[in-house]
Structure formats: structure tokens, C-alpha cells
C-alpha positions, 0 to 999 in steps of 0.5 A: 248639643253643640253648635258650630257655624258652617263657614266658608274657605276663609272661615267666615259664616255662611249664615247655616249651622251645624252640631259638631258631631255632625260636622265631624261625620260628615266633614263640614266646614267649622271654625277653631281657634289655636293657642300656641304658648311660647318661651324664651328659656336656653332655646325657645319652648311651647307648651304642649297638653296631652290630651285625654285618653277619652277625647274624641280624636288624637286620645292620649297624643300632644297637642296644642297649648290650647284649641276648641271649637268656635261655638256659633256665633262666637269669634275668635279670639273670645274661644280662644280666650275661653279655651285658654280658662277652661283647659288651664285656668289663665285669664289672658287680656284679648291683646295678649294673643298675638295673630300668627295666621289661619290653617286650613285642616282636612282629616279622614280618619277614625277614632274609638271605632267611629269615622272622623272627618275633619274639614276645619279654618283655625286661627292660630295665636301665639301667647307669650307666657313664662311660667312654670308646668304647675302654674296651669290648671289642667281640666281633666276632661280635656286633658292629662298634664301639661310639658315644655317643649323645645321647639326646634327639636318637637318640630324635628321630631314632628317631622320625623314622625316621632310625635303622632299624628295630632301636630302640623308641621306647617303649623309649628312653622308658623308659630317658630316663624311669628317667634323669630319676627320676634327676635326670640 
């Protein structure tokens, strides 16, 4: 069973904890991390993970580099390090994970049949990372294969509505956005 902190609107912990099938019944407030990895090729890319067929939410769509859910009592940065291992075996140094800014995600939806209620503070990362799609590792549980993407062009395509429903325009704004700071 897992544990997440029932946080307030700035994802900081009420001191309460709730497991995350019911935070998703019931739509309570948790904490997850997002990682956005990013390189510079002829345009800049991100790295996309199609999520497996067999996940909770969004089965089979794109997703972010990596993301999970924040365990209680852990932060940030530690999931999102721990994410990044899990679902495709890089070690990153914490200093490595550039702060993009924090999102705050609502859904009412279904999935496999079941309601989904999605009420969610993530802190969105960017990691610079340039390597090739089989250099990651990808854990099969979570996920099926790994792909770069140009960003400009997913971000269109988002818009347009051509990439499902598990990716936030505002989001990859975001990210494009901490880029440019970048000069990349």
C-alpha cells in the first residue's frame, strides 16, 4: 500500500496521509515530481516514455521523461531522482535537476472502467541529458519504449490534439520556456 502526504495548494504537507488509490477515488490532494529530459540536436528534443498498456491512467499514451508520485514523507527531488532510476536506469547528482516551477493538475475521468480523480502539485524538472533512445533502461511495468521528440513540433501537436490527453500544454511551456533561458 502506498502512502502519499495529503498537501495543501502549494504542495506543502498537512501532517495527514492518504493511500494513492484513495487519493485518486476521491480526488485528494498529493505530490509528484516531473522530469523533463532535454536536447539540444538541429532543434531542441525531449524525451518522451509511452506508458504501458497496463497503467492506471493514460495506459498506452506519451508521457513525461519521468514522473511518480511522492511517497510520504519524501521530497521532491529525492522521487524524482528515484523515478529517474526506476523507470530508466540513470543515476543523476540532485544538482543535475534543474527547477522549472510547480503545476497544479486536476482530472475527473475514467480508466479501465474505474473513476480517476486527479488533484495533483507536481514540481516540474528539466535534466539535460544527451544520449541516445538505448542508452535508458526502460522498466517494463511502467513503460514500453522511449522516443525524442522535437519540442516545438509535440507542443503543436499537443495543441492540436494529436498527442492524447496525458500531456499539458502549459506544462511543455514551461519546460521550452527554462530551455530558451538557457539559449538552447
Amino acid at each position: 500500500m502506498e502512502l502519499l502526504d495529503v498537501v495543501d495548494i502549494n504542495g506543502e504537507p498537512t501532517g495527514e496521509t492518504v493511500t494513492r488509490e484513495m487519493a485518486h477515488l476521491e480526488g485528494i490532494r498529493h505530490r509528484t515530481s516531473h522530469v523533463w529530459i532535454l536536447r539540444k540536436k538541429e532543434a531542441l528534443q525531449v524525451l518522451l516514455q509511452k506508458r504501458s498498456p497496463d497503467k492506471e491512467s493514460f495506459p498506452g499514451q506519451w508521457d513525461i521523461s519521468s514522473a511518480g508520485h511522492i511517497p510520504a514523507g519524501s521530497s521532491w527531488t529525492d522521487s524524482a531522482i528515484r523515478e529517474l532510476s526506476e523507470e530508466l536506469g540513470i543515476d543523476v547528482d540532485p544538482k543535475d535537476l534543474i527547477e522549472a516551477g510547480l503545476l497544479r493538475i486536476t482530472a475527473d475521468t475514467e480508466f479501465h472502467g474505474r473513476p480517476f480523480r486527479d488533484n495533483q502539485v507536481s514540481k516540474v524538472f528539466v535534466l539535460f541529458l544527451d544520449k541516445e533512445e538505448d542508452y535508458f533502461t526502460c522498466q517494463t511495468e511502467e513503460l514500453t519504449c522511449v522516443r525524442w521528440f522535437d519540442l516545438d513540433k509535440l507542443i503543436s501537436d499537443c495543441r492540436d490534439g494529436l498527442m492524447g490527453d496525458c500531456l499539458i500544454v502549459s506544462e511543455l511551456d514551461m519546460v521550452r520556456d527554462l530551455a530558451r533561458s538557457f539559449s538552447l
